[in-house]
C-alpha positions as CSV (number, residue, x, y, z in Angstrom):
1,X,0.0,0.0,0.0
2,X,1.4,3.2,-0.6
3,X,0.8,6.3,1.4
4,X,-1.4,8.2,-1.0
5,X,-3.6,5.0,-2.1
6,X,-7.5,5.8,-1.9
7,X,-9.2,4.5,1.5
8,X,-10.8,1.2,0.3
9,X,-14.5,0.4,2.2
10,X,-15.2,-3.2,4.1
11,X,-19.0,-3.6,4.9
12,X,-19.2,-4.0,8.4
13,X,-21.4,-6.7,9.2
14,X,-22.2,-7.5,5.8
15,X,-23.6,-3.5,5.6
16,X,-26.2,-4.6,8.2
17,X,-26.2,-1.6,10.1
18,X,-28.1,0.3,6.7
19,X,-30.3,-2.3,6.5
20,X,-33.9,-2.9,7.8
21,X,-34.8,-4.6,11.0
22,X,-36.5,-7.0,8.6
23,X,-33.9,-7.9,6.8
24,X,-30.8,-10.8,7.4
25,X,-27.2,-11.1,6.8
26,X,-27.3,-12.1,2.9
27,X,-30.0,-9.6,1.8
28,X,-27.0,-6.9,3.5
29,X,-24.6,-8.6,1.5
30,X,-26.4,-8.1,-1.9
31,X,-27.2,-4.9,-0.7
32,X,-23.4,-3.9,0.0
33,X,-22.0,-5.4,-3.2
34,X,-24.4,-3.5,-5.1
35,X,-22.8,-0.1,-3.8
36,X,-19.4,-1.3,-5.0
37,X,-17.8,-1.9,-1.8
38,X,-14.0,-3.8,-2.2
39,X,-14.9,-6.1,1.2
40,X,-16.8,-7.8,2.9
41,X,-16.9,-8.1,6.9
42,X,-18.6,-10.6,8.8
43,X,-17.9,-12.8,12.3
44,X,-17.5,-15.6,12.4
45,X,-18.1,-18.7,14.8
46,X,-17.6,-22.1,15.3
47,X,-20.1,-24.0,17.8
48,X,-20.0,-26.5,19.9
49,X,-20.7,-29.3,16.6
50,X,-18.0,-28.0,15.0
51,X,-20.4,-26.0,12.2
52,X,-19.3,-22.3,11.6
53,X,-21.5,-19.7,11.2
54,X,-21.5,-16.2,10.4
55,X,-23.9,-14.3,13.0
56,X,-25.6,-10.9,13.2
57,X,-26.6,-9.6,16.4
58,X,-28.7,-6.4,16.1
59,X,-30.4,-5.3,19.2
60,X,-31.1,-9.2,20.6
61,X,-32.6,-9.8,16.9
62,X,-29.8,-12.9,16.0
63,X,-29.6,-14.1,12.5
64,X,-27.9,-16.7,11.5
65,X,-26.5,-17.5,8.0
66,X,-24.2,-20.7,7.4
67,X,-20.4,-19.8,6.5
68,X,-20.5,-22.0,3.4
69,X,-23.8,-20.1,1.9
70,X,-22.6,-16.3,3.0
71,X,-18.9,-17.9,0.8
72,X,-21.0,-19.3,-2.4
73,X,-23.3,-15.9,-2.4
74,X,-19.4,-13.9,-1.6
75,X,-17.4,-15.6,-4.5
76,X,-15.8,-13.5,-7.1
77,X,-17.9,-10.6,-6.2
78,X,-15.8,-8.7,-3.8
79,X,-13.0,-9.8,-1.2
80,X,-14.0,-11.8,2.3
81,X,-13.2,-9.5,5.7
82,X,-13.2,-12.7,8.0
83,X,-13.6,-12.0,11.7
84,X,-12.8,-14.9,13.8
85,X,-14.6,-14.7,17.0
86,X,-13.4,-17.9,18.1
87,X,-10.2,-19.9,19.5
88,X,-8.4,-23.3,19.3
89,X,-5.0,-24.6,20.2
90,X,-2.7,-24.2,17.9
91,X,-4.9,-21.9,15.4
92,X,-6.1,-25.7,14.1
93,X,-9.9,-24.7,13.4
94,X,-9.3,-21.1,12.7
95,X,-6.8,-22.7,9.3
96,X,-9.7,-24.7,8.8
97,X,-12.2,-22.1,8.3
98,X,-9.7,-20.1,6.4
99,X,-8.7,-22.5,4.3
100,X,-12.3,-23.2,3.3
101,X,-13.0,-19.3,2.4
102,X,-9.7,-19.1,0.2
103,X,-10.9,-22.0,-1.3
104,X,-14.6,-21.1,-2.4
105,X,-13.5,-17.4,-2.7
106,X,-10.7,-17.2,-5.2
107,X,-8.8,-14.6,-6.3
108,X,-7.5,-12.4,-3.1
109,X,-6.0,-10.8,-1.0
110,X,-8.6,-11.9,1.3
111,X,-7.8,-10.9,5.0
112,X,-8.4,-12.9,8.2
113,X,-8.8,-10.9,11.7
114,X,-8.4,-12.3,15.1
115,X,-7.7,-10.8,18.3
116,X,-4.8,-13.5,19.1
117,X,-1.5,-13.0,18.6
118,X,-1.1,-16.5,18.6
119,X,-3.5,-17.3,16.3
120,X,-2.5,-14.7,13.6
121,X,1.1,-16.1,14.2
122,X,-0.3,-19.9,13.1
123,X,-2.5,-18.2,9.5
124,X,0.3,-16.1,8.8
125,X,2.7,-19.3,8.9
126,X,0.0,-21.7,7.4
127,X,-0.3,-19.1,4.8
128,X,3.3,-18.4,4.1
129,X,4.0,-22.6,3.7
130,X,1.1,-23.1,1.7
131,X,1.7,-20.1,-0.6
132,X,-2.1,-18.7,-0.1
133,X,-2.8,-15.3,-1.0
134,X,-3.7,-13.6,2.3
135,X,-3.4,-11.0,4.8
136,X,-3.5,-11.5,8.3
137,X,-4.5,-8.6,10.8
138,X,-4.0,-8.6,14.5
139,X,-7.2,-6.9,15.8
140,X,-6.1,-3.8,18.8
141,X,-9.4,-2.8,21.0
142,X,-11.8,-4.3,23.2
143,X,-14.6,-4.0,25.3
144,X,-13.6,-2.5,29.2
145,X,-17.1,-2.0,30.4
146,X,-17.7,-4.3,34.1
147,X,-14.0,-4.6,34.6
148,X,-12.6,-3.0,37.8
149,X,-11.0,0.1,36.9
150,X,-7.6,-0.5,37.5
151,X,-7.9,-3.5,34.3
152,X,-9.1,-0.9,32.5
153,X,-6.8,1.2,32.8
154,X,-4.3,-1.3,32.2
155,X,-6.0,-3.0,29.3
156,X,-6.4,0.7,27.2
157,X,-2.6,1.4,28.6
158,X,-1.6,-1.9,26.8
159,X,-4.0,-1.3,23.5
160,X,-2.5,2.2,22.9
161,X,1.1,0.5,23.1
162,X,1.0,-3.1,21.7
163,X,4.6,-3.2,19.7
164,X,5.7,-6.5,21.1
165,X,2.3,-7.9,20.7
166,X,2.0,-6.8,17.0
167,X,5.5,-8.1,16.4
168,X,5.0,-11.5,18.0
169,X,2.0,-12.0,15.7
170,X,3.5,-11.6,12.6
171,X,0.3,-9.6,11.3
172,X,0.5,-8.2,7.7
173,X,-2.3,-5.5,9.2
174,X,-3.2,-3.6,12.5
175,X,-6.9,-3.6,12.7
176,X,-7.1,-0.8,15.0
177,X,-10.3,0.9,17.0
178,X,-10.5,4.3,14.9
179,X,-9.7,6.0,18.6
180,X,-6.6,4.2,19.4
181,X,-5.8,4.6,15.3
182,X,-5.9,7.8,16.0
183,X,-4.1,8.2,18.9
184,X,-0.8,5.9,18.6
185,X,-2.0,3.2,15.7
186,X,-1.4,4.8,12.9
187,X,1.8,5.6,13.4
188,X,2.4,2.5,15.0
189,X,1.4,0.8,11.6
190,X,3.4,3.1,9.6
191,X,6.7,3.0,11.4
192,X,6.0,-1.2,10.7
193,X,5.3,-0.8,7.6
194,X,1.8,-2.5,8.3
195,X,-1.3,-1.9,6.6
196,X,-3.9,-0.3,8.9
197,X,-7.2,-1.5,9.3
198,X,-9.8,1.0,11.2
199,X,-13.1,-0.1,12.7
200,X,-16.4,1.0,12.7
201,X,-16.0,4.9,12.7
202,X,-19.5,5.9,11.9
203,X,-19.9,9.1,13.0
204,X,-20.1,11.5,9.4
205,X,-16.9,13.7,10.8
206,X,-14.9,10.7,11.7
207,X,-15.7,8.7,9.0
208,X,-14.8,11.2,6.8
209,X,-11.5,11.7,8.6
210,X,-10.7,8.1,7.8
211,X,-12.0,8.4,4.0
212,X,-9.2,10.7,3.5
213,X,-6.7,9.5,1.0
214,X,-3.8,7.5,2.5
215,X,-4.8,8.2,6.4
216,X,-5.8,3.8,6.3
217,X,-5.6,1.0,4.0
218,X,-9.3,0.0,4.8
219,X,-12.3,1.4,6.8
220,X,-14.9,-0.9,8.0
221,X,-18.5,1.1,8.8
222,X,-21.8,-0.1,9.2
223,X,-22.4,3.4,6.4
224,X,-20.7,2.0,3.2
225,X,-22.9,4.2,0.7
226,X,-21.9,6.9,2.8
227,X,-17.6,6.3,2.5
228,X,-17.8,5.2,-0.8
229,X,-19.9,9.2,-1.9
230,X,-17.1,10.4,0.2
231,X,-14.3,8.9,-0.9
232,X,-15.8,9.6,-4.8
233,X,-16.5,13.0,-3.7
234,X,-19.9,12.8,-3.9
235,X,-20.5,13.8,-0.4
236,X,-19.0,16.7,1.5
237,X,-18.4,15.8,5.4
């Protein structure tokens, strides 16, 4: 990626968060390919069977779509965002799911996003051996809220400086909260020479911060139609 490359736009969610409460995690698939978008974002999970799905929680309303339908409806149309929201030793079922998008999905880069360093570690080696076209992203930013403040503090402490984590995962990308991007991230990313991911800044002014030419590699937003008017200049922030 070069510095001045044009942001390109991952779906959050499929693009659920523009769709109606009526409506499921494929129809905001069709929906987000139809505006254009380069990928695709969805989580995924494995349950207790061993199935995967892809799930969309909005306001208690789950849907569930099967990983191997949300891949035949993906294929050739834009590239996969993967999310894994799950863990096993050694990376084992997280290759497995991986391996079976790369597979149905074809040409890439397709990227993969976990928030284990060990885990990105295993794709990025399983990748690298197997000579698969993907990108690997080590996912910086969680959830604080119930935790006793002193965790917090040492948690967000920890996300705004995660060198040694980053480099122990061997991460092509740092998927970054568009906060912490903004405070230490992006440089962080930079100085790596890592592309930068940013999630889910929604708000008009800060996704329009983000849409800026060469600020990130790719912005996930629940508002796709909205980054891709601004990034065509279609739409003033």
């Amino acid at each position: 990626m070069r510095h001045r490359d044009p942001v390109l736009v991952s779906a959050h969610r499929c693009g659920a968060g523009e769709d109606t409460a009526s409506e499921n995690t494929l129809h905001a698939l069709e929906r987000s390919l139809a505006l254009g978008v380069e990928y695709v974002e969805f989580d995924l999970q494995r349950r207790d069977d061993g199935s995967l799905v892809v799930l969309h929680d909005d306001d208690g309303r789950v849907d569930v779509v099967r990983y191997d339908a949300l891949l035949a409806a993906l294929a050739g149309r834009a590239h996969a965002h993967v999310d894994l929201k799950f863990g096993s030793p050694g990376g084992v079922h997280e290759i497995a799911a991986v391996h079976q998008a790369l597979d149905a999905l074809g040409a890439g880069p397709h990227v993969v996003t976990t928030g284990r360093a060990a885990t990105a570690r295993a794709l990025r080696a399983w990748a690298d051996a197997e000579g698969r076209d993907l990108l690997v992203g080590l996912a910086v930013g969680s959830g604080v809220a119930g935790l006793p403040w002193r965790e917090q503090v040492r948690r967000r402490w920890a996300e705004l400086f995660p060198g040694d984590r980053v480099a122990a995962s061997r991460a092509d990308v740092l998927v970054a909260h568009h906060l912490l991007a903004l405070l230490t991230l992006r440089r962080l990313a930079r100085r790596r020479g890592l592309r930068l991911l940013v999630w889910t800044p929604d708000h008009p002014l800060l996704l329009a911060y983000w849409m800026r030419r060469g600020r990130a590699w790719l912005v996930t937003t629940n508002h796709p139609a909205r980054a891709l008017a601004l990034r065509a200049g279609r739409l003033r922030p």
